[in-house]
N, C-alpha and C positions, 0 to 999 in steps of 0.2 A: 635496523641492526647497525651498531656500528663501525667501524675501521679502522679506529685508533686501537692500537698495539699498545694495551695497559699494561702498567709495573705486573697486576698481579692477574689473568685470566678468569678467576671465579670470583672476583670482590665486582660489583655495580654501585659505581660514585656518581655524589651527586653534580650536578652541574653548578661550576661556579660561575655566577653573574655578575656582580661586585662587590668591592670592597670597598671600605667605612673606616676608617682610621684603623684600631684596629680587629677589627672583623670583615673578614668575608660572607659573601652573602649566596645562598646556592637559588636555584630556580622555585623553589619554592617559600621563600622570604626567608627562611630560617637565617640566622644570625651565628657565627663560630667565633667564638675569641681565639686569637691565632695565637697560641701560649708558647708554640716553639719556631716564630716568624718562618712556616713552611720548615725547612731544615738551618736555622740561624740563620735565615736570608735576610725576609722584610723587615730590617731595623727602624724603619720610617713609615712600618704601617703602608696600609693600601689606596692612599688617596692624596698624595702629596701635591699638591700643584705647581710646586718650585722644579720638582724632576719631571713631571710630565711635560712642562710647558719649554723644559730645556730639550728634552726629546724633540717635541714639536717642531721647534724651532731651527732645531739639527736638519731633521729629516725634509724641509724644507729649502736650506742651505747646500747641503750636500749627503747624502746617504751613503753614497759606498767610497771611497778610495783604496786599491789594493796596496798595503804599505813595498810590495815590491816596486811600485812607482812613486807613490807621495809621503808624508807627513800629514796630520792635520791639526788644525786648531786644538782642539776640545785636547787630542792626544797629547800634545806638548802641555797644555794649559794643569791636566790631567799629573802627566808625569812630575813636573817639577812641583806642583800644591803634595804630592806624596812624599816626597822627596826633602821637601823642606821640615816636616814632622817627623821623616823615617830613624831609627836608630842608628847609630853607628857610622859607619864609613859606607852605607849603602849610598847608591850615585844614580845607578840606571834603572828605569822600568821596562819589560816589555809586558806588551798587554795580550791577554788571550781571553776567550770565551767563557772559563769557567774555571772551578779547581782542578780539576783533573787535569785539564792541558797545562796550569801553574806548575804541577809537581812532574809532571812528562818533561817540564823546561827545564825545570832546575835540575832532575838529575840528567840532561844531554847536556846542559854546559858547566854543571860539576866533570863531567868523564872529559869533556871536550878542552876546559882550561887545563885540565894536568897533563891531556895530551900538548897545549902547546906552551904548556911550562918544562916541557921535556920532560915527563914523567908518566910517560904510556904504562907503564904497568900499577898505576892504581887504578883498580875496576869493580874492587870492592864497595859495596853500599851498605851501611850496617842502619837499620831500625828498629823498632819495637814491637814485641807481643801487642795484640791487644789495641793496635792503633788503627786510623782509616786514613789514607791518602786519594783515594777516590777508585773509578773503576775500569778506567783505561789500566790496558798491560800491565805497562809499567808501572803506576801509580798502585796498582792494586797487588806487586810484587813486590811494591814497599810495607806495603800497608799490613797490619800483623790478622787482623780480623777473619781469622780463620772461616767461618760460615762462608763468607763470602766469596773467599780463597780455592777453596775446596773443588768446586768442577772443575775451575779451570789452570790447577796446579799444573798438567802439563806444560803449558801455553808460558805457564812464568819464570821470569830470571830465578836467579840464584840472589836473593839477602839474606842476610845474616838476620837476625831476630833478638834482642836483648827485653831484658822483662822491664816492666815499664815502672813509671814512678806513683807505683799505684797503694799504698801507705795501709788501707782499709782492711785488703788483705792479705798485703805481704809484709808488714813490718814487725818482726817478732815483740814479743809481749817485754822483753825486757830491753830492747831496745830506741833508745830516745827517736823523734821526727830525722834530726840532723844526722845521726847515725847510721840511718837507714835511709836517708838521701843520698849519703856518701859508697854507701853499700851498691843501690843500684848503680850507680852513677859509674862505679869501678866496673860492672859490667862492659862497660864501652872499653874501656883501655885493655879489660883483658880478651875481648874479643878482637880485637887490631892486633894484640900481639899475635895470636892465635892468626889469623889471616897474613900475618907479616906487615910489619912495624911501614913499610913502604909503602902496601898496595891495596889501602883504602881509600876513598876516593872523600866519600862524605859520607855522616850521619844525619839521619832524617826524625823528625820530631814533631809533636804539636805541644805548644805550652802546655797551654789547659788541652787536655784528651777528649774529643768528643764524641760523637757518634757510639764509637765502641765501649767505652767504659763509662760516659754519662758525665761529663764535667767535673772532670779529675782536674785537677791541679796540682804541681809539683811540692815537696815540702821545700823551705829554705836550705838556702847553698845548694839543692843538686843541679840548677844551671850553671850556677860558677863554676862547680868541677866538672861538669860538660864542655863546658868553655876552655878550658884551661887543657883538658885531655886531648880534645882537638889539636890547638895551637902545639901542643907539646908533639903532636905526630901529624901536623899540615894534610889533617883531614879537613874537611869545608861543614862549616855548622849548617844546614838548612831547616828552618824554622817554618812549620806549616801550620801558618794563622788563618787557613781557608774558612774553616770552622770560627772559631777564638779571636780572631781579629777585628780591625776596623771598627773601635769602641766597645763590644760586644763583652767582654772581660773587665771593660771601667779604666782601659788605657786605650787609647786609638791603635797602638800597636801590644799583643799582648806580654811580649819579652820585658816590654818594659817593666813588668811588675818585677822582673827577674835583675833587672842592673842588669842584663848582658844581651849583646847586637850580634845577628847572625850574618854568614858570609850572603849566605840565599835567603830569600826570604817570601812566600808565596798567601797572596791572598784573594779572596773572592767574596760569593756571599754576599755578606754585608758591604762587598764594595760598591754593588748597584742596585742591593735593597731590593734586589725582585724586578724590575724598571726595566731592567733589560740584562742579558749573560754576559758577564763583564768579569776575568781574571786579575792574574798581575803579577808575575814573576820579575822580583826584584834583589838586584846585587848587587858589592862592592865596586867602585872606582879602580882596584886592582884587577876583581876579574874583568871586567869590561873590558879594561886597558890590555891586560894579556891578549884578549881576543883582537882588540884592535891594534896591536902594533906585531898580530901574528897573522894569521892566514886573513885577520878581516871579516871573517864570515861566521854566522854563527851558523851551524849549518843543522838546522831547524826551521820551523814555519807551519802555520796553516792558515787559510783562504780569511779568517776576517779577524784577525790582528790588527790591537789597533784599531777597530771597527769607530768611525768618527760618531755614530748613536748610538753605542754603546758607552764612550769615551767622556759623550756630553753630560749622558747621565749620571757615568759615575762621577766626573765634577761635579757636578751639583747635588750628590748625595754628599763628597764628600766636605763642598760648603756648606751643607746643609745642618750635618753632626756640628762643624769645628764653630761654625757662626753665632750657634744655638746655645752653645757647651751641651750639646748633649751626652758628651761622655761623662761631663761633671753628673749629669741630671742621671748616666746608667747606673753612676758606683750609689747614689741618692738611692735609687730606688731600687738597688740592688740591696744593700742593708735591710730596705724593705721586706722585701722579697725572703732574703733568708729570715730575718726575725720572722713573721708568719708561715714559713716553713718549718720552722724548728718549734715556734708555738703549737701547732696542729699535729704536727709527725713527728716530734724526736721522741717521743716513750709508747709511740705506733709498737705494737710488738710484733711484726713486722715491717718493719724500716731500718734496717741495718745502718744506713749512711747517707746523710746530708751534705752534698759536698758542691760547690763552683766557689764563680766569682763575678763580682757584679749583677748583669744580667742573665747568665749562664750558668743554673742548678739541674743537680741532679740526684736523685733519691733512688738510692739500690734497695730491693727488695729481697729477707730474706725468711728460710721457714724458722731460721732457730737464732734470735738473736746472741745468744749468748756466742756456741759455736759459729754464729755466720756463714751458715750453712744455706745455700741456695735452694727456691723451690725445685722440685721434681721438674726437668722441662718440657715433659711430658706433660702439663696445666696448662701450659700456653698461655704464662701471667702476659709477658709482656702486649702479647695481640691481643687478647680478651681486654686487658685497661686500656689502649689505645681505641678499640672499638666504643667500649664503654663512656670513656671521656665524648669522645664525639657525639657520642648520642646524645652525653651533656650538653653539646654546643662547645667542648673544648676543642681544639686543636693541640696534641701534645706528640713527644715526642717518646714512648716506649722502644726500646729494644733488647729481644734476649741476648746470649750468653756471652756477658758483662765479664763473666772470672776466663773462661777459655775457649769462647766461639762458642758452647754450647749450654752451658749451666752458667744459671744468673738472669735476673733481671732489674732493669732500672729505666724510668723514665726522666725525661729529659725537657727542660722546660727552658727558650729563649724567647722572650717574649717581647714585642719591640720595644726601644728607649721611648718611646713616647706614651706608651703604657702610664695610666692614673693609679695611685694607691685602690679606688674602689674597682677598675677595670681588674688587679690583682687579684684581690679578695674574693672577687666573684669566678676567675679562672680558678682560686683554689678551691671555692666551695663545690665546683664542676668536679674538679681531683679530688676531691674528699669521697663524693658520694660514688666516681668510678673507684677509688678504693676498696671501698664498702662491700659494693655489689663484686668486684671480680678477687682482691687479696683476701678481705676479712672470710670470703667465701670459701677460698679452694685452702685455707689454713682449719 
């Protein structure tokens, strides 16, 4: 009997032994192509030798330092290699374990810089329906993802909630892309007015949307006038690329596809490839500088920030994308990726919407194409195809209710940049035939 405290009580997994570029392998030899790298994590596949041997190598040098006494190598080496590709006016890194501690950072030193910009009464956090910020507290008070939200609403702050930029099926029929960018996009300004023009602190966002709604992507201009709405009421942009970042989109950083640089700016994930739990809340040279010519302290922390073998690794993952171009090689094999998507599924008479960018697609599933009308979620598309796919030997990424926590589904597919044109075709022909057997059925 076992002892480990599973995600789900009545599911029995298989045991994983190793991983093979990219597949995993379970105790029984079986072979998984990892088609959504775990949760967009393993960008570099499961057998790298350039980050294990940077691991090694760490953990033989030095393993712990608590950053309330040192710095280290890898961390310094780490910060300014991010730093010199980052967007904007961002300057400083602090490193943490994983996304969820990213986004717990950046909203305490959004609240923390306007308290020492003299401006205590912004305490406001305004974010989106339909997003995931991860599942601590706070992050998960951000986050719009109702299911998930739901037991433990007493326990959560107060945010505000704006409807997201999600085009497929909110943009009315006679209104253009830009129009309806600019539309949601006014949400934000008029929800600040509504909370008062002063005492909002920051807006929190992910470029590309994942988890929740399946690699949405913004239409053009609604970051500009995000950007713009902010600046105009000295709200803090925070950009959550935990998901979306670090190449995964076909820009190392995923705003970039957007022209515009966030105040905050939080990634993971793809920062250590699976290698090891490795964060990274990062910010402007102004706020840093607030903090440092005010109280000094950021008054935040936990026990392996900073961690020097975590630190290693993620350098060397993320020499490993920028050396390679392997971003070049994601947006390559991303064009792939959707041409054979759009080949096999676009006149699917269930397949409502084909939509990412680069390596990062996703396919909503619906009963009525025409209306867009979601299955009954009472079928239990999204768990039945993720089962189904695995039996194939895929690894993918299903989750229900895509339109409002509860109705809707769509899978979700990131599969590592190092992924071949034939390693694709054959993840798709896995997802063809999990289609088959679990949508063509319950329709």
């Amino acid at each position: 009997m076992s002892h480990v405290f599973p995600r789900h009580c009545h599911s029995t997994q298989p045991v994983a032994v190793g991983g093979d570029g990219c597949f995993l392998i379970d105790a029984d030899g079986k072979r998984y192509f990892d088609g959504s790298g775990g949760a967009a994590v393993s960008c570099l596949g499961h057998s790298n030798t350039r980050v294990t041997e940077a691991i090694k190598t760490q953990v033989d040098q030095l393993a712990f330092a608590h950053t309330g006494f040192f710095t280290s190598e890898p961390a310094e080496e780490l910060a300014d290699l991010l730093i010199k590709h980052a967007p904007g006016d961002l300057d400083r890194v602090y490193f943490v374990s994983g996304g969820s501690e990213a986004v717990e950072s950046a909203i305490k030193l959004a609240r923390q810089y306007h308290l020492e910009n003299g401006e205590p009464q912004r305490r406001h956090l305004i974010a989106r329906r339909q997003s995931y910020h991860g599942n601590t507290l706070g992050a998960l008070a951000a986050g719009g993802n109702a299911w998930r939200r739901a037991q433990f609403s007493p326990l959560l702050t107060e945010v505000s909630h704006i409807a997201p930029c999600y085009e497929y099926a909110e943009r009315a029929e006679d209104e253009t892309l830009f129009d309806y960018g600019q539309r949601a996009a006014q949400e934000l300004e008029d929800e600040i007015l509504r909370l008062g023009a002063d005492s909002v602190m920051a807006f929190i966002a992910e470029p590309v949307v994942g988890a929740t709604l399946g690699a949405v992507p913004p239409v053009e201009g609604y970051y500009q006038r995000i950007r713009e709405i902010c600046d105009t009421y000295g709200v803090l942009l925070i950009l959550d690329e935990v998901m979306c970042g670090m190449g995964r989109t076909g820009h190392l950083f995923a705003c970039d596809a957007e022209g515009v640089a966030p105040d905050i700016l939080c990634i993971a994930k793809g920062l250590g490839a699976g290698y090891q739990p490795i964060g990274a809340m990062l910010c402007t040279g102004e706020i840093y500088g607030r903090i440092a010519d005010g109280t000094g302290f950021f008054q935040h922390g936990h026990t392996y920030l900073g961690h020097p073998v975590a630190a290693a690794a993620g350098l060397a993952v993320v020499r490993e994308i920028l050396e390679n171009d392997l971003v070049a090689q994601v947006r390559a094999r991303g064009v792939y990726l959707e041409t054979q998507l759009r080949r096999r599924f676009a006149q699917h008479p269930h397949v409502g919407n084909i939509r990412g960018r680069g390596l990062f697609w996703g396919m909503e599933f619906v009963a009525d194409r025409d209306s867009k009308r979601p299955f009954d979620p009472g079928l239990g598309i999204a768990g039945r195809l993720k089962k189904a796919a695995f039996a194939n030997g895929l690894i993918c990424y299903p989750m229900p209710g895509t339109r409002d926590g509860r109705h809707g589904d769509h899978v979700m597919l990131a599969p590592p940049f190092i992924s071949s044109e034939a390693e694709l075709d054959g993840a798709l022909d896995s997802l063809e035939h999990a289609i088959v057997d679990v949508v063509d059925s319950a329709a």
